[in-house]
N, CA and C atoms as an extended XYZ file, in Angstrom:
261
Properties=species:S:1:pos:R:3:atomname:S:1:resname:S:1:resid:I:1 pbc="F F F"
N        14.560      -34.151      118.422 N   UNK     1
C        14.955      -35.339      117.690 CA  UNK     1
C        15.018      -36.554      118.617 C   UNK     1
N        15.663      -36.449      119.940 N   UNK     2
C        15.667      -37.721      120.860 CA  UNK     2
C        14.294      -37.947      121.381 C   UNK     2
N        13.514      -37.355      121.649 N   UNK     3
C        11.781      -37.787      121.784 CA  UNK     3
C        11.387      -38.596      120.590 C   UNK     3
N        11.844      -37.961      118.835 N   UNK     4
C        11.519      -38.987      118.115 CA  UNK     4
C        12.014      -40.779      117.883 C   UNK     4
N        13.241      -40.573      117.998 N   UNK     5
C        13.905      -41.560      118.272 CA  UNK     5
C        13.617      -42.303      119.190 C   UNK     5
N        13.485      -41.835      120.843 N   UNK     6
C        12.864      -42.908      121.499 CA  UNK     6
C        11.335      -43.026      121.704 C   UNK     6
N        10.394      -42.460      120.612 N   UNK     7
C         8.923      -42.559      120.888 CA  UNK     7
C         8.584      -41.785      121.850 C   UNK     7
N         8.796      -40.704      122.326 N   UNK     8
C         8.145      -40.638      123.770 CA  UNK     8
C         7.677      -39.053      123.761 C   UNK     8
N         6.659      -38.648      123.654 N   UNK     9
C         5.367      -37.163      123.678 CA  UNK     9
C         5.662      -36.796      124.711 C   UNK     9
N         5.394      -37.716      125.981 N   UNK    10
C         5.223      -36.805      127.215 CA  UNK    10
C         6.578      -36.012      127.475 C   UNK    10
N         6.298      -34.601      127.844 N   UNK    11
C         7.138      -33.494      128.436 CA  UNK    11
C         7.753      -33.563      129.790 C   UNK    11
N         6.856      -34.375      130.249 N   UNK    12
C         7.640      -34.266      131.386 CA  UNK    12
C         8.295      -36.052      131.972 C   UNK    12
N         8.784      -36.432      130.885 N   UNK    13
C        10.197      -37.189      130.711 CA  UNK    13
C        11.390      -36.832      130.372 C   UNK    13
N        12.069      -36.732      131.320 N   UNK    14
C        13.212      -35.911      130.500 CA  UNK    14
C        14.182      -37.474      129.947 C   UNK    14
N        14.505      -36.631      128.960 N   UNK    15
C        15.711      -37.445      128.037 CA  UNK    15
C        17.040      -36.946      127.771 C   UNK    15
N        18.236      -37.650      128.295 N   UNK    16
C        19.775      -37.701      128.662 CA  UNK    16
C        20.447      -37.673      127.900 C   UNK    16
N        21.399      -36.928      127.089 N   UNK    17
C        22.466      -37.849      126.123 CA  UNK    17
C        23.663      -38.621      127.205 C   UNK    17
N        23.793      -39.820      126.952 N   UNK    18
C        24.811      -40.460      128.128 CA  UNK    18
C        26.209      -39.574      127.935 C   UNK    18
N        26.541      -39.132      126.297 N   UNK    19
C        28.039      -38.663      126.077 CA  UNK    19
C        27.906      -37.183      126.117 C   UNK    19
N        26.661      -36.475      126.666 N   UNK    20
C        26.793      -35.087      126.702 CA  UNK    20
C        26.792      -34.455      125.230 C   UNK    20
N        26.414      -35.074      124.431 N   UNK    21
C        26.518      -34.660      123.159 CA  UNK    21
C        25.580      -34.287      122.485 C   UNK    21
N        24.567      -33.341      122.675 N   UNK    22
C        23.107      -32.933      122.216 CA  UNK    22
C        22.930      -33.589      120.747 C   UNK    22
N        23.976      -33.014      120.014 N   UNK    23
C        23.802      -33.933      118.423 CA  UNK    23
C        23.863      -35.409      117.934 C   UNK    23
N        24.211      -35.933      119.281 N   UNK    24
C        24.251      -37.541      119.447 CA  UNK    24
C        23.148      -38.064      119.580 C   UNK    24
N        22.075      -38.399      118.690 N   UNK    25
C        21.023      -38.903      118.998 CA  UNK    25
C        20.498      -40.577      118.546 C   UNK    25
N        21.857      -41.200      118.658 N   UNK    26
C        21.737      -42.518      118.642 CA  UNK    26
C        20.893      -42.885      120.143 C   UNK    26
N        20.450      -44.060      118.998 N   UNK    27
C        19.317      -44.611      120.331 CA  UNK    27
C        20.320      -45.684      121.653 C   UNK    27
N        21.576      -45.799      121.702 N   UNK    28
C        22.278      -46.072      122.360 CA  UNK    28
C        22.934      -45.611      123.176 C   UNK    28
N        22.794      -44.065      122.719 N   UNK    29
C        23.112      -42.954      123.715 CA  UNK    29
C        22.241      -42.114      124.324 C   UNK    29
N        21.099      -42.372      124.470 N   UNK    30
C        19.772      -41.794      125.061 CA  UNK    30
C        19.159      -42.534      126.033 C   UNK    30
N        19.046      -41.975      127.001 N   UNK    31
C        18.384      -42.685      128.154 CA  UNK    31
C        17.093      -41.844      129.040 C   UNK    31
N        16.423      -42.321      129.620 N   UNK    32
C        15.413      -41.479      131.088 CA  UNK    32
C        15.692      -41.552      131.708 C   UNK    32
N        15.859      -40.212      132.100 N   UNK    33
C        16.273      -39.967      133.687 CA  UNK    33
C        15.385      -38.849      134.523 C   UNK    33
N        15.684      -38.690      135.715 N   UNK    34
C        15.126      -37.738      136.105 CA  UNK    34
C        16.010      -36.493      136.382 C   UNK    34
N        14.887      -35.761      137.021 N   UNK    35
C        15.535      -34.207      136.958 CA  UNK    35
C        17.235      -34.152      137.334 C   UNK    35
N        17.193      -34.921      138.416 N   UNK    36
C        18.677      -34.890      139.434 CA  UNK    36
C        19.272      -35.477      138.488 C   UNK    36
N        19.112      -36.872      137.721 N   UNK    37
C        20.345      -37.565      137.521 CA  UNK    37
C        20.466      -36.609      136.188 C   UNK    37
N        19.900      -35.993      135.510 N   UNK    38
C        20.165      -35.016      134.178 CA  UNK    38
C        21.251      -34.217      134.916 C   UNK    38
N        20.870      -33.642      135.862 N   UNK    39
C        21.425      -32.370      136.775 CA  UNK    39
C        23.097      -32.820      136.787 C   UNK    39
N        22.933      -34.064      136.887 N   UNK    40
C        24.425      -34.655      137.660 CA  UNK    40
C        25.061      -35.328      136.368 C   UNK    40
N        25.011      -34.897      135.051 N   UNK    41
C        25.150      -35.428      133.958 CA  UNK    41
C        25.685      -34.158      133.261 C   UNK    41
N        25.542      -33.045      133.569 N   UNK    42
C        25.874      -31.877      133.014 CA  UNK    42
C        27.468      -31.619      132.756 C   UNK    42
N        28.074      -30.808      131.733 N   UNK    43
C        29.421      -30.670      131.420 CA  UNK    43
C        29.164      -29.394      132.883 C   UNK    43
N        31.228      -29.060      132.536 N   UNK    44
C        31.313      -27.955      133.530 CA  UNK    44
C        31.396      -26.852      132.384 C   UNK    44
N        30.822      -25.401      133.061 N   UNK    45
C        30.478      -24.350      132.329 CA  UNK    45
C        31.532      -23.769      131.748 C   UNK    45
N        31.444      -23.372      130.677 N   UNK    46
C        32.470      -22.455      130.047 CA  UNK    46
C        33.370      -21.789      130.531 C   UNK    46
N        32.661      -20.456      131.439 N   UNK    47
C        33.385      -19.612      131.822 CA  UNK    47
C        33.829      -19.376      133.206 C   UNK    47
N        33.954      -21.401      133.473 N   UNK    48
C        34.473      -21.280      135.123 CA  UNK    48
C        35.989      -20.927      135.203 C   UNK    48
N        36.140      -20.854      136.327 N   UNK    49
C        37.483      -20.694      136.896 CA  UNK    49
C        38.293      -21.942      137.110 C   UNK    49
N        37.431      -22.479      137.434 N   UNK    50
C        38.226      -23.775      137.727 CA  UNK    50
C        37.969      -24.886      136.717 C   UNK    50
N        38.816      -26.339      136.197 N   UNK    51
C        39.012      -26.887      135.625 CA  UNK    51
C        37.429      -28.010      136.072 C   UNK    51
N        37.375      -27.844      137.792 N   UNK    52
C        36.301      -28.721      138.356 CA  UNK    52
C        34.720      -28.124      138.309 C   UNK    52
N        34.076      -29.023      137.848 N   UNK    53
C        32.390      -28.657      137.999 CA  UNK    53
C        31.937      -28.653      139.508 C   UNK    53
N        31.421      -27.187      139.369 N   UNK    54
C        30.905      -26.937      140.678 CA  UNK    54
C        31.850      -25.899      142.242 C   UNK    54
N        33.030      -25.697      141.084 N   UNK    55
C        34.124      -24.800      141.919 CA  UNK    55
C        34.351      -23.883      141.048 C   UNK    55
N        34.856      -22.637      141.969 N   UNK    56
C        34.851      -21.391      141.470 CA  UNK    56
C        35.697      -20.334      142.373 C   UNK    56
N        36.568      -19.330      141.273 N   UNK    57
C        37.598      -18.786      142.950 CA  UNK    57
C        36.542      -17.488      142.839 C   UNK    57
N        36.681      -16.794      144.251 N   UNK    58
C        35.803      -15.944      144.811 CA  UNK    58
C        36.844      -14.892      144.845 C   UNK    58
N        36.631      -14.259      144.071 N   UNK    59
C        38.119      -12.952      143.810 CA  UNK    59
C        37.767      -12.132      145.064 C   UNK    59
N        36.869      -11.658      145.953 N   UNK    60
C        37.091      -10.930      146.786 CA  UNK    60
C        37.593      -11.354      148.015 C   UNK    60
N        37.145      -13.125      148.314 N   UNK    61
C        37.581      -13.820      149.187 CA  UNK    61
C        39.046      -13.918      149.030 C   UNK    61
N        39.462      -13.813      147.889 N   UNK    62
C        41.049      -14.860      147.130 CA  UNK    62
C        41.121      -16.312      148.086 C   UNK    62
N        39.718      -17.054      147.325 N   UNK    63
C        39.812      -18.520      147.652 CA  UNK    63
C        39.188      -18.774      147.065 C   UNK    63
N        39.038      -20.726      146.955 N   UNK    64
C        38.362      -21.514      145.846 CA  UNK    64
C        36.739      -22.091      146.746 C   UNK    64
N        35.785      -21.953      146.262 N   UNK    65
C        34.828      -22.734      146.487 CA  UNK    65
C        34.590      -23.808      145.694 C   UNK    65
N        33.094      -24.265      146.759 N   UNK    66
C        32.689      -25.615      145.881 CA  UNK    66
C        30.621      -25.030      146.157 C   UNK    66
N        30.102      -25.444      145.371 N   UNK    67
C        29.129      -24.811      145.360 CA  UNK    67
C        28.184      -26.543      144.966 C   UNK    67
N        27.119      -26.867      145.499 N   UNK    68
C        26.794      -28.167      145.284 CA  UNK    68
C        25.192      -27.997      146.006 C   UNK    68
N        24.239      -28.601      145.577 N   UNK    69
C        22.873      -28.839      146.087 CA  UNK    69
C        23.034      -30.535      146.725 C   UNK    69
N        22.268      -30.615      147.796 N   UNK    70
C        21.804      -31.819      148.447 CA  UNK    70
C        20.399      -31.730      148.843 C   UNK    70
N        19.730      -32.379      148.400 N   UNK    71
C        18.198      -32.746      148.583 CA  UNK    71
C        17.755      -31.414      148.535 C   UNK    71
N        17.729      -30.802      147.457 N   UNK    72
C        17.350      -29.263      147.049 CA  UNK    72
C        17.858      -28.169      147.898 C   UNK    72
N        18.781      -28.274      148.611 N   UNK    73
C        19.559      -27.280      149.423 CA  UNK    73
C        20.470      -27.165      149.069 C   UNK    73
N        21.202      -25.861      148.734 N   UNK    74
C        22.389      -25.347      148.373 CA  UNK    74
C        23.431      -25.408      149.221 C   UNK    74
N        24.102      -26.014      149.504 N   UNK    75
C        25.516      -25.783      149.958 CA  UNK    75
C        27.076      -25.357      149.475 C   UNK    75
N        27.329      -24.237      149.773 N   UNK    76
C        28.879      -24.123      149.746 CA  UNK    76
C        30.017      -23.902      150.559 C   UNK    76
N        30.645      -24.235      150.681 N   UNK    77
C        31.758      -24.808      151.010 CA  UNK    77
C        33.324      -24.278      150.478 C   UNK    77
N        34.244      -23.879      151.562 N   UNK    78
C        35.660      -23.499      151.078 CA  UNK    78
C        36.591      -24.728      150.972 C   UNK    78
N        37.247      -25.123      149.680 N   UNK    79
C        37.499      -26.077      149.130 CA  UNK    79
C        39.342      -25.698      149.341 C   UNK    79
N        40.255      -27.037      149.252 N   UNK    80
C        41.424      -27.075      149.056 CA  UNK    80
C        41.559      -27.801      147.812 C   UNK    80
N        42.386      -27.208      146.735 N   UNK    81
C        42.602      -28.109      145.565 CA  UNK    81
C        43.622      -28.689      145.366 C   UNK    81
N        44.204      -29.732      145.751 N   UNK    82
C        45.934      -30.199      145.478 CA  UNK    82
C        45.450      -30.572      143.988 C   UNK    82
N        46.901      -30.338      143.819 N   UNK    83
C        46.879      -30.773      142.023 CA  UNK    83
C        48.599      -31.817      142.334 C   UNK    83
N        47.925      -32.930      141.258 N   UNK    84
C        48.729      -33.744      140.877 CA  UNK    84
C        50.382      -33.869      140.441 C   UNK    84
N        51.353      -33.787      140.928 N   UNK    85
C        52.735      -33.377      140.575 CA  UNK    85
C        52.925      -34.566      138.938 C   UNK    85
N        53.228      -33.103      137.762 N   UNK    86
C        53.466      -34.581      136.321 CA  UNK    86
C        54.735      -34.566      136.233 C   UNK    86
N        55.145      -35.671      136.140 N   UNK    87
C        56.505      -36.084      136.209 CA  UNK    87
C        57.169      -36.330      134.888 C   UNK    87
C-alpha cells in the first residue's frame, strides 16, 4: 500500500513508516530511506529482556548486554543499566 501511495515500483527503495506503524499509510508518514536508517527506525522486539532496544540479559553470564552493528560489524558489549529513582 505505501509504494502505492507514494508512486514508487522500484524494489529496491525502501519505504519507512516515520510512527512505526505498518497500517499508517498516510502520505505524511512515509518516507525513503535507506537500509541503515530503516534498521535504526525499528521498535524493540517482543520477547526482549530488557525494556532497551538492542540489550539483553545473558542468563549464563547473569549480566546485561548491548548488542549493536557499526559499519556492518557487530559489536557487543557488557552494559550497566541505572534506572531512574520515581519519586
Amino acid at each position: 500500500m505505501h509504494r502505492i501511495v507514494l508512486d514508487i515500483n522500484n524494489k529496491n527503495i525502501k519505504i519507512d513508516h516515520r510512527n512505526c506503524n505498518g497500517l499508517n499509510n498516510q502520505k505524511a508518514n512515509l518516507r525513503i530511506v535507506t537500509n541503515r536508517q530503516n534498521s535504526l527506525n525499528r521498535q524493540k522486539r517482543i520477547n526482549c529482556s530488557s525494556e532497551y532496544k538492542g540489550v539483553y540479559w545473558n542468563k549464563k553470564a547473569k549480566k546485561w548486554y548491548a548488542k549493536i552493528k557499526i559499519n556492518k560489524k557487530l559489536c557487543i558489549s557488557e552494559v550497566l543499566i541505572l534506572k531512574k529513582k520515581q519519586h
